[in-house]
Each structure stands twice: as structure tokens, then as C-alpha cells.
C-alpha positions in Angstrom: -10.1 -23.4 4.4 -9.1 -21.9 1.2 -7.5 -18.3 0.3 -7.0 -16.8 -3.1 -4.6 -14.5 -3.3 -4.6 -12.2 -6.2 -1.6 -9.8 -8.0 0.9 -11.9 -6.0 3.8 -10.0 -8.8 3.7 -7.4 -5.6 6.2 -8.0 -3.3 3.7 -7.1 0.2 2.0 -10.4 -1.5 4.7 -12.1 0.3 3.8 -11.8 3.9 0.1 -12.6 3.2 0.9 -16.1 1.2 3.5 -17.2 4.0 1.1 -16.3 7.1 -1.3 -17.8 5.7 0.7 -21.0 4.5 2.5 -21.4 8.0 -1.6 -21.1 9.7 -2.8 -24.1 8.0 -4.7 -22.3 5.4 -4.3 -24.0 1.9 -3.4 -20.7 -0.4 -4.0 -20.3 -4.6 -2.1 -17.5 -6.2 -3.2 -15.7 -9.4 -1.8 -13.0 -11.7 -2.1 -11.7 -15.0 -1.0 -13.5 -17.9 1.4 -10.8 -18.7 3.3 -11.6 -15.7 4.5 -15.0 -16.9 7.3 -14.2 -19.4 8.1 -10.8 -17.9 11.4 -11.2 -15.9 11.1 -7.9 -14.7 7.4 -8.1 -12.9 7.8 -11.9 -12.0 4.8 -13.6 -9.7 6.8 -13.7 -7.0 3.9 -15.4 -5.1 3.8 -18.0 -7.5 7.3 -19.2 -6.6 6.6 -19.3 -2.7 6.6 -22.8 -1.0 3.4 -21.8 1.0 1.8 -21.7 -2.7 -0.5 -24.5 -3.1 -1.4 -24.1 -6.5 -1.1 -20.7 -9.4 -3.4 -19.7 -11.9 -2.6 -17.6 -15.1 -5.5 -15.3 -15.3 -6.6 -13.5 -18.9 -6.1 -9.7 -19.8 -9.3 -9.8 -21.2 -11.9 -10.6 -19.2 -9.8 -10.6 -16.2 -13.2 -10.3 -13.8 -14.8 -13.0 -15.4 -12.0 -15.3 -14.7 -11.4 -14.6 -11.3 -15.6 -15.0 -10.8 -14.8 -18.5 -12.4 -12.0 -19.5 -10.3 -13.8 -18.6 -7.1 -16.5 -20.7 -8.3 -14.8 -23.9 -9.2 -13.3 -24.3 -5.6 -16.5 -26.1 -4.7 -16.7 -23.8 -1.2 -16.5 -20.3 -0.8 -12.8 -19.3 -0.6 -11.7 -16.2 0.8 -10.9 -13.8 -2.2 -7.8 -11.4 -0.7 -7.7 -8.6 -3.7 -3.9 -7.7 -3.2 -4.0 -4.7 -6.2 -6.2 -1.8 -6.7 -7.2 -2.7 -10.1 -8.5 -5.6 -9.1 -9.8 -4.4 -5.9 -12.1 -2.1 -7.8 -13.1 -4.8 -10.3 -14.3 -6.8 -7.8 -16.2 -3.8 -6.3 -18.2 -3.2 -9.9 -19.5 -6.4 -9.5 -19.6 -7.5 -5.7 -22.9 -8.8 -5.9 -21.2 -11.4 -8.6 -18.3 -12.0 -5.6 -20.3 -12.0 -3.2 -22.2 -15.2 -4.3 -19.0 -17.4 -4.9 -16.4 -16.0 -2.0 -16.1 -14.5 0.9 -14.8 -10.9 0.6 -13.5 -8.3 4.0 -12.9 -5.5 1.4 -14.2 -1.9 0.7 -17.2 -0.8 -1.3 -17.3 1.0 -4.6 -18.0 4.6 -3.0 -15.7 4.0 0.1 -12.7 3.3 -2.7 -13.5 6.2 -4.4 -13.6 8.6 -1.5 -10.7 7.3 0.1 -8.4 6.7 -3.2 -9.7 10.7 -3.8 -6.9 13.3 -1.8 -9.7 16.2 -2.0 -12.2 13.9 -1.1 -10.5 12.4 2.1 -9.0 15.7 2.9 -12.5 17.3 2.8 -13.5 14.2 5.2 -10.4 14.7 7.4 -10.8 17.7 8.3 -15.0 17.3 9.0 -13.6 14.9 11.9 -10.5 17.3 12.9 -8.2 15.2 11.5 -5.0 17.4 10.9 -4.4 17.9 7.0 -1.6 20.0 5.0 -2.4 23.6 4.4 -3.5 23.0 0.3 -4.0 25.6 -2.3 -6.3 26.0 -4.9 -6.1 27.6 -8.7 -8.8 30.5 -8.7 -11.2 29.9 -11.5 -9.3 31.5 -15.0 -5.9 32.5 -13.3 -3.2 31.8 -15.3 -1.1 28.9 -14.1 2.1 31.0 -14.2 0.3 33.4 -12.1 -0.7 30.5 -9.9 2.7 29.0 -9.6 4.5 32.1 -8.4 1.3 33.0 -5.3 2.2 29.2 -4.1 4.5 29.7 -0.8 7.2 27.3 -1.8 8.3 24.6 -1.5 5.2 22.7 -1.9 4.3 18.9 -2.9 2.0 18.3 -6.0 0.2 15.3 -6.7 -2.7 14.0 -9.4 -5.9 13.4 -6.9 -5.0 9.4 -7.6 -2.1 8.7 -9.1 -2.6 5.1 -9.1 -5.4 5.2 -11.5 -2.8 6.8 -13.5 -0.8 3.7 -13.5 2.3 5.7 -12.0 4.2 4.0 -9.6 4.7 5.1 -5.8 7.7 7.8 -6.6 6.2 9.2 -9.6 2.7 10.0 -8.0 3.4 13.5 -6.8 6.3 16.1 -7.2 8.2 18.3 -4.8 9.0 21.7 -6.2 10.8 24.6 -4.7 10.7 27.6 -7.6 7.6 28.8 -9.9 8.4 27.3 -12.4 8.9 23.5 -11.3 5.7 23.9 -9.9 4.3 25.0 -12.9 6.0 22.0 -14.7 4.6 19.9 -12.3 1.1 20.9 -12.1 0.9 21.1 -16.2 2.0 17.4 -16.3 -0.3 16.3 -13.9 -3.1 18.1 -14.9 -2.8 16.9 -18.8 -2.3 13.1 -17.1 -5.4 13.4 -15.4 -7.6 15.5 -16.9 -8.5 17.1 -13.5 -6.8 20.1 -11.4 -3.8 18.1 -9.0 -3.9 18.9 -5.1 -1.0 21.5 -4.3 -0.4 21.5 -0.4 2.5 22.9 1.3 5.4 20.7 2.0 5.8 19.4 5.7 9.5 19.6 7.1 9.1 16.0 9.4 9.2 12.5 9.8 6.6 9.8 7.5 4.6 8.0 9.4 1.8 5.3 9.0 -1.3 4.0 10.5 -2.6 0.5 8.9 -6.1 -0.5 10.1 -8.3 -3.5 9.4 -11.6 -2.8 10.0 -15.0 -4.3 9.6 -18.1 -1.9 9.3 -16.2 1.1 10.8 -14.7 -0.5 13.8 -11.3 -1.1 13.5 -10.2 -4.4 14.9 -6.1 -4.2 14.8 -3.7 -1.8 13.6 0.1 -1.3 13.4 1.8 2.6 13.2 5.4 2.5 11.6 8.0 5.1 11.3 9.5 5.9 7.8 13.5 5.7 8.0 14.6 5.5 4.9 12.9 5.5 1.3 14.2 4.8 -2.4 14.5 7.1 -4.5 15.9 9.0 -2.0 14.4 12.3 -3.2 10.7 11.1 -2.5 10.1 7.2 -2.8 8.4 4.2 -1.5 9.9 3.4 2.1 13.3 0.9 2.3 13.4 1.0 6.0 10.4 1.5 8.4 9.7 0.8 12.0 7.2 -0.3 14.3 5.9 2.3 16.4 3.5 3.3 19.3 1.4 6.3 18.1 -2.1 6.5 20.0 -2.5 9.6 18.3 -2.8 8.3 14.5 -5.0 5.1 15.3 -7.3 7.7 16.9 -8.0 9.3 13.3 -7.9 6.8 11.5 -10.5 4.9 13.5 -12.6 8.7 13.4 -12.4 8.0 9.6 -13.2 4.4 9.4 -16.2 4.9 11.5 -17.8 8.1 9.8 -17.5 5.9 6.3 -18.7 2.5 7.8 -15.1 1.5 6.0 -14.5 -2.6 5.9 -10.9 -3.7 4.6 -7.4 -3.0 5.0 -6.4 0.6 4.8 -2.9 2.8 5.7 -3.4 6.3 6.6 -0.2 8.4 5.9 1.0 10.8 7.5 3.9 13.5 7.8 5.3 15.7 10.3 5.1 19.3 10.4 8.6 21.4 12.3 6.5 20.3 15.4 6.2 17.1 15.5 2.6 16.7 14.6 1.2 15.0 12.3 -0.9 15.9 9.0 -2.6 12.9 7.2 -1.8 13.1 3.2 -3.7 10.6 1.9 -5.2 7.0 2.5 -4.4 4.1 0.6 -7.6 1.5 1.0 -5.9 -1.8 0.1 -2.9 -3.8 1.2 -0.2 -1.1 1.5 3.7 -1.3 0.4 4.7 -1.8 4.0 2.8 -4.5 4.6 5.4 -7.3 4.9 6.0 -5.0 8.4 2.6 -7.1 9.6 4.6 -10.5 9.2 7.8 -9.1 10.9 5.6 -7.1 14.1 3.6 -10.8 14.4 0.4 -8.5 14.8 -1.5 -11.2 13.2 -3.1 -9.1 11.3 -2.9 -10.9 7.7 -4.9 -14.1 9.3 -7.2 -12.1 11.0 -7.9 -10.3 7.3 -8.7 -14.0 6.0 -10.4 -15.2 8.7 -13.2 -12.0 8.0 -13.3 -12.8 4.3 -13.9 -16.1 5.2 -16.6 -15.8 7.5 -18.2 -13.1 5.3 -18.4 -16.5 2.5 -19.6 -18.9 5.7 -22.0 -16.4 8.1 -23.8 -19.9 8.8 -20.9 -21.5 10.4 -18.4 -18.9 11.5 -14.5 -19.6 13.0 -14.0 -17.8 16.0 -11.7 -14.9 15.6 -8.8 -14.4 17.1 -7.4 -11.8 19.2 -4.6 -10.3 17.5 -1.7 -9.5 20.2 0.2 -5.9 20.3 2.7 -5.7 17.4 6.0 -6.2 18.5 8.8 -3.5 17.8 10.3 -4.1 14.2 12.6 -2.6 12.3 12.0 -4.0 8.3 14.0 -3.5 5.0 13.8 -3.9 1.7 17.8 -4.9 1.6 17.7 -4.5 -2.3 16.3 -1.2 -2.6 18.2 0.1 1.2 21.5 -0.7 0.0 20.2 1.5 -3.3 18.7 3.9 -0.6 22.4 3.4 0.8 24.0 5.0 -2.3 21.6 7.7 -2.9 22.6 8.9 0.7 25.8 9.2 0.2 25.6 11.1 -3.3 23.2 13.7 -1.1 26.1 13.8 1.8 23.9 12.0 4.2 26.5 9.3 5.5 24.9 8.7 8.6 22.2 7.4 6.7 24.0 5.4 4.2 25.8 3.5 7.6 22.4 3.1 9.2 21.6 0.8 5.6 24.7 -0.9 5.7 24.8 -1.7 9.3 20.7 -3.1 9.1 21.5 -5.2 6.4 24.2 -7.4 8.6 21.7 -7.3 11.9 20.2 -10.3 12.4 17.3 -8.5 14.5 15.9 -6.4 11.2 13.9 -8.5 9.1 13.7 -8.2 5.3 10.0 -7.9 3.7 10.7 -10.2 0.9 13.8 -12.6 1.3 13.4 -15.2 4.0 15.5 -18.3 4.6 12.8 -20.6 4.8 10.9 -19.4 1.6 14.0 -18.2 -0.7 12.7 -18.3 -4.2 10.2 -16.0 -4.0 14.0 -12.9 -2.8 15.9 -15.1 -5.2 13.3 -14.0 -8.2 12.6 -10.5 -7.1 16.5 -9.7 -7.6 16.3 -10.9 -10.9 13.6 -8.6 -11.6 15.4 -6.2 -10.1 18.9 -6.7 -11.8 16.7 -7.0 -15.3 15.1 -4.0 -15.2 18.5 -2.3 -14.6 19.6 -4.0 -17.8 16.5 -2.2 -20.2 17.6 0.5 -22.4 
């Protein structure tokens, strides 16, 4: 059985390749040409030993070259979209995909409405899923008028910054006076073209629900805690933790079913002074905590392949397994913790900072891209890191 793994210059590629690999599934990595002399966005899937072969894919005519890889495998392959460009090119022409691979991945419209924070906030709340109180611009009010009605702080965000090619930290701003929020909702508005989602900011913990689901039954998922994050001020998570939360798998599965959603999906959440949680958006594709997966043992990257595969073989189908409970893990990202680590301290948050320190010496926390028995893949990644440090 064959898997192609796409956008492997992600780091979450990781944990897909080596599941894979270490199942007995023969694995083919791809990425972008631009990837190959760009020391700061290496393919860090490329370099794992779990890698059976790599191929260098055009700019141009990127879709068309994937289509043609699928097709020269001689069977179906599973086709694992690992980015949400090319999640969504393969969802423009699925019919095209469908004939040469096997695909467990959202359609067109189910992308749009969940990739859309009005739109899946409008759904949420159908279902009585909890969402942040949000606030709208009134149709010819001036925006400094606007800014100074909003009850601050608040959290401002394009309705998908990822089409806007910003990464994680940079897709939404927290503001606590009139005029960073009208700062913020002026840049984001001019970025996008559209009016950005204000909602008022929640005081609690980060918390995620990551489904995989097939037709709007969800078939495993895996909650984690937020700990830590880099940039400290509002950034992709360092630290995170497996956790049992009955209460998020129970919307997200509310959600799942009402669109008929098939793929991989994280649901985030945040808590309000309470304790209860508010879901902010939904992310429908592999999510940046997804190495957790490996770490937990949930099984759930095989069980991903295993439905793509199918989908490309309905006549002669592999059993599937039944993925057990996720084990409690705590995972880092030691190079952007120890960052984390620093941050911390600057905001006089040394508890924090010690918590890093003392994760990255215990041999119990797993790190989500260096492992011991697949080491260039960590070696590369802090290269990238160190070099984009080094850019003026």
C-alpha cells in the first residue's frame, strides 16, 4: 500500500510520514520546488528515514503534477493533502483525484464553511455550540466610532487568515484601547477585502478537539490542553497536553454531522472566567498539533490512510482498525518552548519559563519533531530555524 504525502516542509508532516513508515505502508513525499534551495522552509519530510522516495513538484501547474504523480503509481495511492492550498486544489478538481487516488478529505463547500469564522460561528451556534460574544460594524458607522462602542479587550481576526498567507500568530490581533483596535481592523480589512470578525476576548485556558470523521460520523478524536505557545503574546502552541474533555468531542461531532464533514478537522476552543468553553474557529485539515497523535498512540494517522485508501479500493477494502483511547501526553516543540521559555521570563512569568526548562530534560514529554530514531528530519528543522534568525 502506497501513501503520498504532500507539503511535507510542515513540521505536523512528521508524525504522519513515521506512523506510516513504522505500519508497513511504503510513503512518497512531495513539496514545491521552491522548498529545495530554501534553508529556511526545508522538506523536512523529505529527509525522514520512513521516506521511500521525494518528488519536487512545479509552481506552475502544481495540480496537474500532483494528478500525474498519483497516476504513475500504477494503483491507487492514498493522497494525504497535508496543506490547505493544496487541500483546496484538490477539492476544485476531485472528480480528477478521485479517478487516480484515494482521498478521506473535505469537500469544496465543507472547506469553505468551516475555513469561514462567520460561517462556522453562524453554524455553531444553530447546534448550541458555545461561541464568543462577536460584534458587528453598523452599516456606514465610522470605524473610529466603532472601535471606541467595542467593550475591550477584544480579539480581531480576517474571516481566514490563511488564505491570506499569514502565518498562525499573525492571523488575528488582541487589542485593549480604541485605537489598536481600530489599527487592527483597518489592516485586516484592507488585507482581505472583507469586514474581520471582532469578538470579545475570553480570560481562559486553549483547548482542542481533533476529529477524523467519515460522512459526519466521527470515528476517533484526541482533546489537548494548550500550555504554553510562541510568541508568547498570542502564538501557535509549544507545549500542549492530552486531555479528557467529553464536552468538546460532543460539538464537534454536532458539527461534523449537520455538514456530512469527511477528513481531519481541530475545533478550537477557549475558556471563558468559568471554565467553559467557546469554540473560535475550526481548522479542516491536519492541524499544528498534530505530531500530539503520534505521542498519545491514538492511531489516528493510520486510521486517516487506511480511509483514503479504501476510498481508492471500495472493491477490496482493509479492515479498519479500532483506534485505542489516547494515552495522556504532554508534547513540545523544544525549539520554539525554550523560545516560549524566554518570552516568559521577559513578561515575569517564571513559573512558566521553569515548566519549559524542566520538559525539555523529562524523558516522559515527547518532542513533535526531533526523535532519536528519525534525527535528520529535528537536525534540518533547527537549521531552518537558526537561518531565519540570521535574515535581515
Amino acid at each position: 500500500m502506497v501513501a503520498i504525502v504532500t507539503d511535507v516542509r510542515y513540521r505536523m508532516s512528521l508524525a504522519l510520514i513515521r506512523d506510516l513508515g513504522q505500519a508497513g505502508v511504503e510513503v512518497i513525499t512531495c513539496e514545491r520546488e521552491r522548498c529545495r534551495q530554501n534553508a529556511a522552509s526545508p522538506a523536512l519530510g523529505a529527509l525522514s528515514r520512513w521516506t521511500s522516495r521525494h518528488v519536487w513538484l512545479p509552481e506552475e501547474g502544481y495540480g496537474e503534477a500532483l494528478l500525474d504523480l498519483c497516476g504513475e503509481i500504477g494503483e491507487k495511492p492514498a493522497l494525504l493533502p497535508v496543506g490547505a492550498a493544496t487541500l483546496e486544489t484538490v477539492a476544485r478538481d476531485r472528480s480528477r483525484f478521485d479517478a487516480v487516488c484515494g482521498l478521506c478529505a473535505p469537500t469544496l463547500e465543507q472547506l469553505d464553511r468551516m475555513n469561514s469564522k462567520e460561517r462556522a460561528a453562524a453554524l455553531a451556534e444553530s447546534l448550541g455550540v458555545p461561541v464568543p460574544e462577536s460584534f458587528v460594524r453598523r452599516e456606514g458607522e465610522d470605524l473610529t466610532d466603532f472601535a471606541r462602542r467595542l467593550p475591550l479587550p477584544c480579539v480581531i481576526k480576517p474571516v481566514c487568515g490563511e488564505k491570506l498567507g499569514l502565518h498562525a500568530a499573525e492571523r488575528y490581533a488582541a487589542v485593549s484601547t480604541p485605537e489598536e483596535a481600530e489599527r487592527a481592523y483597518a489592516r485586516f480589512l484592507a488585507l482581505a477585502g472583507s469586514p474581520p470578525v471582532v469578538q470579545r476576548q475570553l480570560t481562559g485556558g486553549a483547548l482542542g478537539c481533533s476529529v477524523l470523521a467519515l460522512e459526519g460520523r466521527v470515528l476517533a478524536s484526541i482533546c489537548h490542553r494548550r500550555l504554553r505557545e510562541y510568541p508568547v503574546s498570542g502564538g501557535p502552541a509549544s507545549c500542549c497536553l492530552r486531555v479528557e474533555r467529553p464536552d468538546l468531542p460532543a460539538y464537534a461531532e454536532r458539527m461534523a454531522a449537520e455538514t456530512g464533514y469527511t477528513g481531519l478537522a481541530m475545533f478550537e476552543f477557549k475558556e471563558d472566567g468559568q471554565g467553559r468553553p467557546h469554540l473560535l474557529e475550526v481548522n479542516p485539515r491536519i492541524w499544528g498539533t498534530f505530531p500530539l497523535t503520534r505521542a498519545s498512540r491514538s492511531g489516528i494517522p493510520l486510521l486517516w490512510f487506511l480511509l483514503a485508501w479504501n476510498a481508492g479500493h471500495p472493491e477490496d477494502p482493509v479492515p479498519l482498525p479500532r483506534p485505542d483511547p489516547p494515552r495522556s501526553k504532554k508534547m513540545i516543540f523544544a525549539a520554539s518552548d525554550l523560545s516560549a521559555a524566554a518570552g516568559y521570563l521577559k513578561r515575569g512569568q517564571p513559573r512558566q519559563a521553569l515548566g519549559a526548562l524542566a520538559d525539555l530534560v523529562n524523558p516522559t514529554v515527547r518532542d513533535g519533531v526531533f526523535e532519536w530514531g528519525d534525527p535528520l528530519p529535528g537536525l534540518a528543522y533547527v537549521r531552518s530555524l537558526l537561518a531565519k534568525e540570521r535574515r535581515p
